[in-house]
C-alpha positions as a printed Julia matrix, in Angstrom:
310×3 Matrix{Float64}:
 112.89  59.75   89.92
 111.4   59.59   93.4
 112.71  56.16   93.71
 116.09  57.15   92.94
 116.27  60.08   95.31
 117.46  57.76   98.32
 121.04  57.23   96.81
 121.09  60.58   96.14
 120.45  61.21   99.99
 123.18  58.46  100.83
 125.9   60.12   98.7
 125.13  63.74  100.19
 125.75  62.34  103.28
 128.84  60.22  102.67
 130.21  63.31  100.72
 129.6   65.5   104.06
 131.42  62.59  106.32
 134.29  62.92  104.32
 134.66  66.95  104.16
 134.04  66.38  108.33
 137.07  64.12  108.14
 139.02  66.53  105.54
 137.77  69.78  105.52
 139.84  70.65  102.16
 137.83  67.48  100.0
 135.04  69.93   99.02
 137.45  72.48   98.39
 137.52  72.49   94.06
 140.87  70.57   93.47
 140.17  67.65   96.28
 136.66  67.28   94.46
 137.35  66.84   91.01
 140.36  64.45   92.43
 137.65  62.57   93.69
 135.67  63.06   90.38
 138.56  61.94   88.56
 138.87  58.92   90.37
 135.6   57.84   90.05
 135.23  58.34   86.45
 136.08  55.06   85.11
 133.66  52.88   87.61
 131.18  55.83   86.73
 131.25  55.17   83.32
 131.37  51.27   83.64
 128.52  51.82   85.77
 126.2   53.64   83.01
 127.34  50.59   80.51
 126.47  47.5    82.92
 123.2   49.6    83.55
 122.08  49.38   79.88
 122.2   45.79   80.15
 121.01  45.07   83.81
 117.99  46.95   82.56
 117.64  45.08   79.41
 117.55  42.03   81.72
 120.85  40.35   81.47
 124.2   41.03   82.86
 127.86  41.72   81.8
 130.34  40.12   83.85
 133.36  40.54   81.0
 133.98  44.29   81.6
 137.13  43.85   84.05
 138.99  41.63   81.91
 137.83  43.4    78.8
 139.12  46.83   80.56
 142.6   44.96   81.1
 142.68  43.15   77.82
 142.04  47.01   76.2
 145.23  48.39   78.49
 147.81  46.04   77.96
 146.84  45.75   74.28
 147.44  49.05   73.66
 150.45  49.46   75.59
 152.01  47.01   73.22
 150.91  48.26   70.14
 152.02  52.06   71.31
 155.05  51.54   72.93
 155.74  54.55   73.32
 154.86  56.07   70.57
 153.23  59.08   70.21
 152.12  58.82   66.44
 150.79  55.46   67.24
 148.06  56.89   70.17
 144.88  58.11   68.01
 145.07  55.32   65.67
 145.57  52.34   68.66
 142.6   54.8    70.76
 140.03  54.2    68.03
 141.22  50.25   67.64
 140.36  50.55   71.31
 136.82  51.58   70.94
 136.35  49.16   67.9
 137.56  46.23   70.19
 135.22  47.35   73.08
 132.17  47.27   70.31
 132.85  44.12   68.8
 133.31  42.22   72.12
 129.97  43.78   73.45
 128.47  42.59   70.12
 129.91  39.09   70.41
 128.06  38.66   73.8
 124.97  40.35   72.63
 124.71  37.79   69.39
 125.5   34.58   71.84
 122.96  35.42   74.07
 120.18  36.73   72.08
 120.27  34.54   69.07
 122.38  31.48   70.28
 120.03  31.82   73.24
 123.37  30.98   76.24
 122.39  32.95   79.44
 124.41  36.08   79.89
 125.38  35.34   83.05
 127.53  32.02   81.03
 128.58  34.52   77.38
 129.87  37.17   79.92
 131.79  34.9    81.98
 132.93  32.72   79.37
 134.69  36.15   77.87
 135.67  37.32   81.06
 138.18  34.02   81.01
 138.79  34.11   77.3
 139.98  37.57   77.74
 141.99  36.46   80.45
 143.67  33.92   79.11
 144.38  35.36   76.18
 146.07  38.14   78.21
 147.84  35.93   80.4
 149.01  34.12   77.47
 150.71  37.35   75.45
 151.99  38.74   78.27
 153.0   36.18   80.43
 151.66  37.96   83.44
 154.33  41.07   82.82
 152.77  43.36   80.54
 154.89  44.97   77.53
 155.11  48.19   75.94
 154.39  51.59   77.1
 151.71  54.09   76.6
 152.47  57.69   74.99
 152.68  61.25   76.9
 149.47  61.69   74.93
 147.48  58.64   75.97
 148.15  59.11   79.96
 147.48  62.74   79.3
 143.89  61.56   78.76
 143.78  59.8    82.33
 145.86  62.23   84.27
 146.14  65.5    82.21
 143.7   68.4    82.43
 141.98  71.2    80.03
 142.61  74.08   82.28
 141.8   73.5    86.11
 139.25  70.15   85.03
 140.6   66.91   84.32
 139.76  65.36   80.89
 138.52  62.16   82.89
 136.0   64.79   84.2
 135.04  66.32   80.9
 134.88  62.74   79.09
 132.33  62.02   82.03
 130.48  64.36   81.44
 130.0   63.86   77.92
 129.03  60.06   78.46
 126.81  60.78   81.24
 124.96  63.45   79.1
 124.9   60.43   76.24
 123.77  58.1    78.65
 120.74  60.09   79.94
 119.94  61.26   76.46
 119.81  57.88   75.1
 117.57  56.63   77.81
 114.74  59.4    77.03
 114.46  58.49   73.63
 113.3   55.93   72.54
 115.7   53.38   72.79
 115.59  53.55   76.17
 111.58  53.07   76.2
 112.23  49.92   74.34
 115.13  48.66   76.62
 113.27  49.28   80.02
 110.38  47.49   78.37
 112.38  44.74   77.0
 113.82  43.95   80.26
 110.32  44.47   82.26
 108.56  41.64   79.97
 110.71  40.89   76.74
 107.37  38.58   75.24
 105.22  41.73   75.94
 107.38  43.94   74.35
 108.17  41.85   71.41
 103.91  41.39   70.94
 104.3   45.16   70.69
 106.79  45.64   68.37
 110.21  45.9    69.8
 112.82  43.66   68.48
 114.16  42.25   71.52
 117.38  40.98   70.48
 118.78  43.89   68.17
 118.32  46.05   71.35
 119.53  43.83   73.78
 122.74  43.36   71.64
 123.33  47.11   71.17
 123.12  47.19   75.19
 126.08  44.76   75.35
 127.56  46.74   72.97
 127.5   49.9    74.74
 128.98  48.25   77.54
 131.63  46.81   75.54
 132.26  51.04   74.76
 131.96  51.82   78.13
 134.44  49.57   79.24
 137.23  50.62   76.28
 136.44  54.11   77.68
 137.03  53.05   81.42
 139.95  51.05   79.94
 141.77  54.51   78.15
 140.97  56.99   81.69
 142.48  54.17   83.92
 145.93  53.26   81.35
 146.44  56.79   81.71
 145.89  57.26   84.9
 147.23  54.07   86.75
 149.37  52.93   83.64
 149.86  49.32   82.41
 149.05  46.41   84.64
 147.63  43.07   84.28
 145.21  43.43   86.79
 144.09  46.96   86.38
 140.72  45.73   85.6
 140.23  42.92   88.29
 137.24  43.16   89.74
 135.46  45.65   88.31
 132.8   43.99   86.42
 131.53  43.28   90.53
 132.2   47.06   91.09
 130.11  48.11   88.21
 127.04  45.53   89.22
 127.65  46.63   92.84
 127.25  50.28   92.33
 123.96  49.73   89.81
 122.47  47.48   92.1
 123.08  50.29   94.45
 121.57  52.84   92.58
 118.33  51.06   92.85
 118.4   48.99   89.6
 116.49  46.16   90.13
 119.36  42.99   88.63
 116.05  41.37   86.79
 115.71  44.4    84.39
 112.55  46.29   83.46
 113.63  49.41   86.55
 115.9   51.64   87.27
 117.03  54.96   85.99
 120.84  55.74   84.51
 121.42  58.14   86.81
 120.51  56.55   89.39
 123.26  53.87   88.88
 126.02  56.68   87.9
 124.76  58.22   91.6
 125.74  54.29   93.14
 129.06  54.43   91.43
 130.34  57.62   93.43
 128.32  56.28   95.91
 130.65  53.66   96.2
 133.62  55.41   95.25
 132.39  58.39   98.73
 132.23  54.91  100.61
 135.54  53.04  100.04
 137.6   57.2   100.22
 135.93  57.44  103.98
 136.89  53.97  104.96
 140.54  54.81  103.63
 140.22  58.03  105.8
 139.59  56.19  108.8
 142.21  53.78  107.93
 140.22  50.61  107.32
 142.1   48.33  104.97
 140.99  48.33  101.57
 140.56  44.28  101.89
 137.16  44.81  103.16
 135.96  46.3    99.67
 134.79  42.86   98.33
 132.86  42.08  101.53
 131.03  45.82  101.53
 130.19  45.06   97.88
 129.01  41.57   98.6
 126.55  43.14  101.4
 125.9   45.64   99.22
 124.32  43.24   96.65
 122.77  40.63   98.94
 121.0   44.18  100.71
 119.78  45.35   97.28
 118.52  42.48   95.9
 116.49  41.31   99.14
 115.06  44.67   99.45
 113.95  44.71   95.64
 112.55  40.74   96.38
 110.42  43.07   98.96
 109.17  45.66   97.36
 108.72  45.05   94.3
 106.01  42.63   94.33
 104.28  44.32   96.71
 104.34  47.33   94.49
 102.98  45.2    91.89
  99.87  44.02   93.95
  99.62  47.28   95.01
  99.19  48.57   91.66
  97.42  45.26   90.85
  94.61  46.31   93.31
């Protein structure tokens, strides 16, 4: 925990640079605006963590996020007996392509880095290809409800975060997350010791694949159908983990930690937009963002390790 208190530091601060600049953000509806807003790279964020941690990566979640939009818009169109059957084909789709990349790359042995990207243009192709670059269809009152509506004064993106980051942390202090911090630290030690390597690898992907349907419903409802409402967040997602102090070989890093990077991030690009810095720049803070992290881990960590060595 101690090593994820820094990000923690750099998001109280960004959060007080931004009430400086608008005194009303910390004021209860500005925040959970902001909340809201975050929520999907939040949640994308706990998914790409359970596989960075495992050791591989997940670059298909921004075309599988778009994929998941514009398929449902077609297959609602509008209608609103059609939105809790099409949601839960949603979540099935999500599973199944986290599972595809999990079985490629554990038992057909392709680096993840190749499966993920490999899906991330399959996806987008086969988007491209059924929608011509126009989307169809149109989501239900009841689907955007889920991405713009609230229960009382709290959004439902706010609640559903909740409830996944609660999941998320849970799932890390059991045992499965022993396993999959240990898998990604030294997979041949921790399959001399027991742990099946690939089955938890593959349910990693998986619960990216979830994450990313659940990103995928908060942002159709709240930004509505587009072809490229997922571009570029699969670099958001790795940007904001890496952030949080992840280290992008596996084996480190704590869940919240990462969530803490994607608001992080999300604090970061609201004060540039505040100060009236285009939002063009985003790639290049991400892209320092990454190099920063991953030369400070290429620091530290093995000097931790001799450290502890000695």
């Amino acid at each position: 925990m101690r090593r994820a208190l820094p990000i923690f530091v750099v998001l109280a601060g960004l959060l007080v640079a931004i009430a400086i600049v608008n005194p009303y953000f910390l004021e209860p509806p500005a925040f959970l605006a902001f909340v809201k807003r975050a929520a999907p790279l939040v949640i994308l964020a706990a998914g790409q963590y359970f596989v960075i941690v495992s050791g591989e990566f997940d670059l298909s979640v921004g075309s599988l996020v778009t994929a998941e939009v514009v398929i449902a818009a077609r297959l609602i169109d509008g209608s609103a007996e059609a939105t809790w059957p099409v949601l839960a084909l949603m979540i099935a789709f999500g599973l199944i392509v986290g599972l595809v990349n999990g079985i490629v790359t554990t038992l057909l042995r392709v680096p993840s880095f190749i499966t993920t990207l490999g899906m991330l243009l399959i996806l987008s192709g086969a988007v491209f290809l059924w929608t011509g670059g126009s989307p169809r269809g149109a989501l239900s009152e009841q689907f955007r409800q889920l991405g713009r509506g609230s229960l009382g004064p709290v959004p439902w993106s706010v609640l559903i975060l909740a409830a996944v980051a609660a999941a998320a942390v849970c799932a890390m202090r059991a045992g499965f997350g022993h396993t999959l911090v240990a898998a990604g630290d030294n997979d041949r030690a921790a399959a001399l010791s027991g742990v099946r390597v690939a089955r938890v690898r593959t349910v990693a992907f998986m619960i990216s694949g979830l994450s990313a349907a659940v990103a995928a419903i908060l942002l159709g409802g709240f930004a509505g159908v587009s072809a490229q409402v997922g571009k570029g967040l699969e670099f958001q997602a790795i940007t904001a983990v890496v952030l949080g102090g992840v280290a992008l070989g596996g084996g480190r890093g704590s869940v919240a930690a990462a969530m803490a990077g994607a608001f992080t991030l999300e604090a970061l690009f609201t004060l540039l937009n505040l100060y009236g810095i285009s939002g063009a720049l985003e790639p290049a803070v991400q892209g320092v963002i990454i190099i920063a992290a991953v030369a400070l881990g290429a620091v530290r960590f093995p000097r931790a390790r001799a450290a502890a060595a000695s």
